[in-house]
C-alpha positions as CSV (number, residue, x, y, z in Angstrom):
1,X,51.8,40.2,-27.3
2,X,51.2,36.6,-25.7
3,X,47.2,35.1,-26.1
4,X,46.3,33.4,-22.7
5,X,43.8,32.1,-24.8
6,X,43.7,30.3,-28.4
7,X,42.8,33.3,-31.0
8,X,39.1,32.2,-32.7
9,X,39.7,31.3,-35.7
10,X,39.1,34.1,-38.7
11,X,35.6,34.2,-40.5
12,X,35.3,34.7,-44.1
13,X,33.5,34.2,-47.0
14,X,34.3,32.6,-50.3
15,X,34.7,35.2,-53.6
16,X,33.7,33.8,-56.8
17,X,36.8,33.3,-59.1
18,X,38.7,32.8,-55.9
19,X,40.2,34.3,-52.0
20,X,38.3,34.9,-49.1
21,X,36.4,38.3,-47.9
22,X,37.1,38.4,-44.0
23,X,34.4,39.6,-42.0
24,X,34.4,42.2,-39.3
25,X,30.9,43.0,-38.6
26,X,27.5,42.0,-39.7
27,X,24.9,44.8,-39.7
28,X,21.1,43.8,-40.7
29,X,18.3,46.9,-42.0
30,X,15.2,45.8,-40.7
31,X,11.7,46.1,-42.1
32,X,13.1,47.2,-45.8
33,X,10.6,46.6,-48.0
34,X,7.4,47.9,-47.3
35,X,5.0,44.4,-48.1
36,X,7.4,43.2,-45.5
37,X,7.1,45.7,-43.1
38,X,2.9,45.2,-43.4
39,X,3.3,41.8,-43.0
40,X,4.8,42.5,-39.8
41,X,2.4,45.1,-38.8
42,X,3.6,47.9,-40.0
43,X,3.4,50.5,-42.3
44,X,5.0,53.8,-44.0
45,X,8.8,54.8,-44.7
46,X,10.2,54.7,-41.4
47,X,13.3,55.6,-40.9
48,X,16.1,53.0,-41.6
49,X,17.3,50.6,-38.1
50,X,19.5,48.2,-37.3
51,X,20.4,45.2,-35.8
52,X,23.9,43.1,-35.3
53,X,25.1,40.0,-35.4
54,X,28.1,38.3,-34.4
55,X,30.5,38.0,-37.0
56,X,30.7,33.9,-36.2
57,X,27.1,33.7,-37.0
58,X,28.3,34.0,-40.5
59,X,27.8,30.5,-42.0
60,X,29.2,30.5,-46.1
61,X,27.9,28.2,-48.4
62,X,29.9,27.2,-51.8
63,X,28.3,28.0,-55.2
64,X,27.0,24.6,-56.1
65,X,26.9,23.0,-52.9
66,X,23.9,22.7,-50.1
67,X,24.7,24.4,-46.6
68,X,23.2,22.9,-43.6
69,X,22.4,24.9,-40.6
70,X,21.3,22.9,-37.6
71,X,17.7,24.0,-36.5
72,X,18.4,26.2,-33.7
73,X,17.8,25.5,-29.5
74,X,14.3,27.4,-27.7
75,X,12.5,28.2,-30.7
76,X,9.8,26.4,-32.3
77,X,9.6,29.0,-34.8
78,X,12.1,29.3,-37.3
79,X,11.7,31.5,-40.0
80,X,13.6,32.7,-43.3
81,X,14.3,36.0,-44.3
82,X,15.9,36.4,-48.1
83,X,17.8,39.2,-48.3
84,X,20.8,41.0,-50.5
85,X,24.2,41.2,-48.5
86,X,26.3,44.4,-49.5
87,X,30.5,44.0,-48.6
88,X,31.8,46.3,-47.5
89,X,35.3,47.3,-49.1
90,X,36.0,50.8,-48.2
91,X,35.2,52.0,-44.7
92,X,34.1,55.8,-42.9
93,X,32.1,57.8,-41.1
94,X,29.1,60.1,-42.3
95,X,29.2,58.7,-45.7
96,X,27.4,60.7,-48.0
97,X,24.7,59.1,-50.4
98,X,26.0,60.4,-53.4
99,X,29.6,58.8,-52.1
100,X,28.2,55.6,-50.4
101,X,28.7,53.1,-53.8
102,X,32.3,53.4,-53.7
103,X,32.3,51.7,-50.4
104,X,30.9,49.0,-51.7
105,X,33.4,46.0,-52.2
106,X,30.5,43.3,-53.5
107,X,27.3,41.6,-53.4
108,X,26.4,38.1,-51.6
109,X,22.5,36.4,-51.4
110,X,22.3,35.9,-47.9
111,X,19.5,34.7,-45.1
112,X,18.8,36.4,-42.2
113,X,17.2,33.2,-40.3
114,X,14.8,34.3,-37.3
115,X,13.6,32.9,-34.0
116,X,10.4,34.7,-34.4
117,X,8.7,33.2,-31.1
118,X,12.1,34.2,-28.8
119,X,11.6,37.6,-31.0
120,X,7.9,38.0,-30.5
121,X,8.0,37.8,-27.4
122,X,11.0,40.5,-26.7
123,X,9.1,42.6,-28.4
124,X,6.1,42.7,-26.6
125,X,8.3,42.9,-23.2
126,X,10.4,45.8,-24.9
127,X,13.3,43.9,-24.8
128,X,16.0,43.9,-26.7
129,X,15.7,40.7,-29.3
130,X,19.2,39.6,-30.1
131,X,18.0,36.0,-28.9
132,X,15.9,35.9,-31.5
133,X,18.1,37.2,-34.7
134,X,21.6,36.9,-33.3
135,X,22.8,33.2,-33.0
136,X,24.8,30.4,-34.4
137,X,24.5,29.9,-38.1
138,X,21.9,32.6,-38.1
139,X,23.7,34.3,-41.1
140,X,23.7,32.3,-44.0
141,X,25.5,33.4,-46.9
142,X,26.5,32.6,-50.3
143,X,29.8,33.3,-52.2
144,X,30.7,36.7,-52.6
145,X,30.5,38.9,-56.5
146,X,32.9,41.5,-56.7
147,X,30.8,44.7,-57.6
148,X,32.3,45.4,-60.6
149,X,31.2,42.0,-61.7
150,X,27.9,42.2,-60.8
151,X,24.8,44.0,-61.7
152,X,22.4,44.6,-59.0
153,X,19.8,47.5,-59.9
154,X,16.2,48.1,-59.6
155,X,15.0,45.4,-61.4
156,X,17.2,43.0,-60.3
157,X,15.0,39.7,-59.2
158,X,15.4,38.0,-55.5
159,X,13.4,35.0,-54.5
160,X,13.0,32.1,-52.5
161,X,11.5,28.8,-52.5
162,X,11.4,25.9,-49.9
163,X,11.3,22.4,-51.2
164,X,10.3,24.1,-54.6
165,X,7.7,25.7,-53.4
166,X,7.6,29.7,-54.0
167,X,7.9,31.6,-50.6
168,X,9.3,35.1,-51.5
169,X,9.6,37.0,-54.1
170,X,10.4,40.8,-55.2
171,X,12.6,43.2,-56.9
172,X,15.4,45.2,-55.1
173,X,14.4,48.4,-56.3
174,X,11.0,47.5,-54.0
175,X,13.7,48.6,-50.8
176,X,12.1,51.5,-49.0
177,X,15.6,52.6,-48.6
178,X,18.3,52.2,-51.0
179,X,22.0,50.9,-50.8
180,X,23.1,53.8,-50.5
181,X,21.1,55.2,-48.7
182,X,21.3,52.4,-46.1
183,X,25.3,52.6,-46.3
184,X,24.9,56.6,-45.4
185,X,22.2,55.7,-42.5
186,X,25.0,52.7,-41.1
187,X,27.7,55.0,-41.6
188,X,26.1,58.1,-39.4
189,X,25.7,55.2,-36.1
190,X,29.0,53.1,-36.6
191,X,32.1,53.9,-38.5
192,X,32.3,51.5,-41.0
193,X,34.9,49.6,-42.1
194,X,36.3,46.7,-44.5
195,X,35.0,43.4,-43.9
196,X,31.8,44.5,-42.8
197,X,28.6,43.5,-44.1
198,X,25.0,44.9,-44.8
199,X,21.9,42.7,-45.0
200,X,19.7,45.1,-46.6
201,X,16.3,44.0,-45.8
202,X,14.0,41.0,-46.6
203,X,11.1,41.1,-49.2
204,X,7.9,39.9,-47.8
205,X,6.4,35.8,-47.6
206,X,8.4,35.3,-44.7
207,X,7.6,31.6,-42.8
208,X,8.8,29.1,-40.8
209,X,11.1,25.8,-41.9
210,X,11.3,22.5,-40.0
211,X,14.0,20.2,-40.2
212,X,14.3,18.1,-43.8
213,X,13.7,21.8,-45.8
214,X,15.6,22.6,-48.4
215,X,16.1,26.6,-49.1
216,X,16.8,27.6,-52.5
217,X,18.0,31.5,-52.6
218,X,18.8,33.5,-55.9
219,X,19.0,37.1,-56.3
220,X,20.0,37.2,-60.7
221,X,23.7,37.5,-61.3
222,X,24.9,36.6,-58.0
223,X,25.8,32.9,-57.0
224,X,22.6,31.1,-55.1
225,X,22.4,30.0,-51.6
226,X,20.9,26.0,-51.0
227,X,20.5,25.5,-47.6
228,X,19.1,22.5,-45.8
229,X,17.7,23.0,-42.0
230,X,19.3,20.0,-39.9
231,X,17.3,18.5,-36.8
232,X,19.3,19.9,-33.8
């Protein structure tokens, strides 16, 4: 096969202890936890959706260093959204709950950054609101934990501060739906496959950052996520 174009180059993420997870597909749950969901007006366990992003939205960030993600074009709303990133290691189709862990290749802290004006205002339009979720260096991400290194559970912490300052805080076993319930819910709508991965939902306190803030993400025995937001 001859390219008439240069192939993009591959996107991965960094794996604690060493190599590089290559991703296919970022899927994100939305409205996961239910002071979240509140926050945003609504309320009750509503059935799991999703939204996608582009795999080059990915941007990884080295344990011990500080990302920086330029603040985004047409928004004057930025906001963060703290959430646990599941890897997928094994793919399929219908995946069972009772099956879905054994999919699972590892666990990230990742961001799920958010035009919330551009989304707003697709909402009220019924629009479709990629514009407001799906763009560059919208997926922040820290280094990947291989799951039988980690231990992520119900009482696992994740939180988030800006320029020290608390912003969000919670427990995973606060997700209205599990991971593997979330895994079996993907599964049914896309066949799944290795390399993709799950943002599972954001706890709520979500705000908006300017540029000069510094992000400080940590979900307990995964590597944290520093990110600083860049003037354009």
């Amino acid at each position: 096969m001859s390219l008439v174009l240069a192939a993009p180059p591959a996107i991965t993420v960094p794996v604690r202890g060493g190599g590089e997870f290559p991703v296919r597909r970022v899927y994100c749950v939305g409205r996961n936890y239910v002071e979240h969901a509140i926050e945003m007006g609504h309320t009750g366990r509503e059935p799991p959706f999703f939204f996608l992003k582009p795999a080059d939205n990915v941007l990884p960030v080295r344990e011990g260093e500080t990302g920086t993600m330029r603040y985004p074009t047409l928004t004057q709303s930025l906001h963060h959204e703290l959430e646990l990133v599941v890897a997928i290691g094994e793919g399929g189709s219908d995946i069972p709950v009772e099956q879905a862990m054994r999919h699972v290749w590892g666990y990230a802290v990742g961001l799920d950054m958010t035009r919330r004006d551009l989304q707003n205002d697709m909402k009220k339009q019924g629009r479709p609101w990629e514009i407001g979720k799906a763009f560059e260096e919208s997926a922040p991400i820290g280094e990947l934990v291989r799951a039988a290194d980690a231990s992520v559970n119900a009482d696992t912490a994740i939180a988030l501060t800006v320029n020290g300052q608390p912003r969000q805080a919670s427990r995973i076993g606060k997700l209205i739906w599990g991971i593997p319930e979330v895994i079996a819910h993907a599964s049914a709508a896309w066949t799944l496959a290795p390399g993709d991965l799950i943002y599972t939902g954001t706890p709520e306190g979500v705000a908006a950052v300017v540029p000069g803030d510094l992000l400080e993400a940590r979900i307990d025995g995964l590597p944290s996520l520093s990110l600083r937001i860049a003037p354009r």
